[in-house]
C-alpha positions, 0 to 999 in steps of 0.5 A: 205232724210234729213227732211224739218223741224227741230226738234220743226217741223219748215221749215228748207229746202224747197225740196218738197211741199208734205205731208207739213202740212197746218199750215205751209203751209198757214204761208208761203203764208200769209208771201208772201202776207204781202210783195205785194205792188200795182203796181207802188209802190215801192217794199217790201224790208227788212234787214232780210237777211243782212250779209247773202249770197245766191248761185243760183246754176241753172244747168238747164237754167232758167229766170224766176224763177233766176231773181225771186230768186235773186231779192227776196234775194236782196230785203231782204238785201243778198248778192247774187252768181249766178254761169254760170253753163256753166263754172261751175266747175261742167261742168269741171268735179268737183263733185257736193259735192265739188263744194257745200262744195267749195261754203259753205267753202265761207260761203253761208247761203242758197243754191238755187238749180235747176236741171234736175236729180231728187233727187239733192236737197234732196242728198245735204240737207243731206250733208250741214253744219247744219247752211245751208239751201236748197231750191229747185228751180225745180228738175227734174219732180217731184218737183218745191215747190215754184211755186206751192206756188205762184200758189196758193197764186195767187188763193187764192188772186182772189178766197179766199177758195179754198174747193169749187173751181174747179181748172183744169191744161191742158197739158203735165201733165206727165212731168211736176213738175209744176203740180205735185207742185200744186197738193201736195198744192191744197190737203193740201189746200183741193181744191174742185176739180183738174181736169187733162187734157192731151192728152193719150200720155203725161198723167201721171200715175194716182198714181202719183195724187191722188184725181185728176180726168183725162181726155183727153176732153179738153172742159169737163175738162174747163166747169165750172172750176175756175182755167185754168192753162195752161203748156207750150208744149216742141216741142221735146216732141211731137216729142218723143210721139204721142201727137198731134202737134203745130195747132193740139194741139192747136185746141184739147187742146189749151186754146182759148176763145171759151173754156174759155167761157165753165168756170166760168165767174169769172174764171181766166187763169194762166201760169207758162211761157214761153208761147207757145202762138197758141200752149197751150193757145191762144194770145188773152186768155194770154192777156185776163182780165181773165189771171193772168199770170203776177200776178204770177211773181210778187207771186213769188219774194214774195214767195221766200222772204218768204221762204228764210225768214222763213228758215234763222229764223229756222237757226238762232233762 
């Protein structure tokens, strides 16, 4: 794959979180940070990116992390393209290449890139302009780099350091590039402890999470922890495998408050959504003072700011 940096080491795509070096690491989250305001404030908007167009190219479906990207570009002054991947010339039979030198021939800046295959975005850094950037907006089950920034960006805010903090992540870790994100920033970070819960069925292969320590004991895996990040279950999941289902999911691995209350008192409750609510994580422990569910929303739009901040400056330095 083509690297990540440049050749004087500076962020030139974003496909993958791991093996990032910390400095560079941290410049990205305290960048995100200088763009938070307080709620009810007006958002933090800049002219960095004007003149500059972005391609959101989803051929995955998405909400969430869409919007966060197209607000994000606009609130620094780009032009933004979403394609309908359902009438994209890629569904018509295009290949990926000619839809990206198509769009890159309309002079894109920044290519924003969600796929179910693996390896998408890191084949088309290989193949843009040297005036193009890449960013990977979920690739597969392998990789999400921007959430797992706004996941610890949102620690990082509530707990400060994180070397001695005990972060656990519960549910199908096995599929899930949300975890996997984490894990490469919460070792960068040198977190204390990640704990991995699952059941047998959707626990991953231990390799895959080095330093990770797995459980299937639900309870074990949330005493005493800092952090309780829940993933949302896909139904045809638990059809496809033996992992328990709905209620019984719920009662064996659900968040609800009587496990919360095995952490910390302090502790906070995360989500990346959409939330299966009875099923991963109670209602009542979503809506909870302790959930910072929609906290991260608002890290992400800022994460993303930072990002594409960041490569436009190594572009056009």
């Amino acid at each position: 794959m083509a690297s990540q940096f440049d050749a004087h080491g500076r962020l030139r795509h974003l496909v993958t979180l791991k093996d990032m070096p910390r400095t560079q690491l941290a410049a990205l989250l305290d960048r995100a940070e200088s763009f938070l305001t307080p709620m009810g404030a007006q958002p933090a908007r800049s002219d960095a990116l004007a003149g500059r167009t972005i391609a959101n190219l989803f051929f995955e479906p998405s909400t969430r992390t869409r919007a966060s990207f197209e607000l994000a570009a606009q609130r620094l002054g780009a032009e933004v393209l979403s394609l309908d991947v359902s009438t994209s010339s890629r569904a018509k039979g295009e290949s990926l290449l000619d839809t990206i030198y198509t769009l890159q021939a309309m002079q894109i800046d920044i290519f924003v890139i969600r796929d179910a295959q693996s390896g998408v975005p890191a084949f088309i850094c290989e193949h843009v302009a040297p005036h193009v950037a890449v960013l990977n907006a979920g690739e597969s089950h392998l990789n999400h780099p921007t959430q797992g920034l706004l996941d610890v960006l949102t620690m990082r805010r509530h707990l400060g350091d994180l070397s001695d903090k005990v972060v656990t992540i519960l549910g199908d870790i096995q599929h899930s590039r949300v975890a996997r994100s984490a894990h490469h920033a919460l070792g960068t970070l040198g977190v204390g402890e990640l704990r991995l819960v699952a059941p047998p069925a959707l626990r991953p292969d231990p390799a895959e999470f080095p330093g990770a320590v797995m459980l299937d004991d639900t309870d074990a895996g949330v005493r005493g922890a800092d952090v309780v990040m829940c993933l949302r279950i896909q139904r045809e999941r638990m059809e496809q495998t033996r992992a328990p289902d709905g209620s019984d999911f719920h009662r064996e691995f659900g968040l609800t408050p009587e496990r919360l209350a095995l952490a910390q008192p302090h502790a906070i409750v995360m989500h990346p959504g959409p939330m299966n609510r009875e099923v991963e994580i109670a209602g009542s422990v979503a809506d909870s003072p302790q959930s910072v569910i929609t906290e991260q929303v608002t890290n992400g739009v800022a994460v993303r700011m930072a990002v594409m901040q960041t490569v436009m400056e190594t572009l056009h330095d």
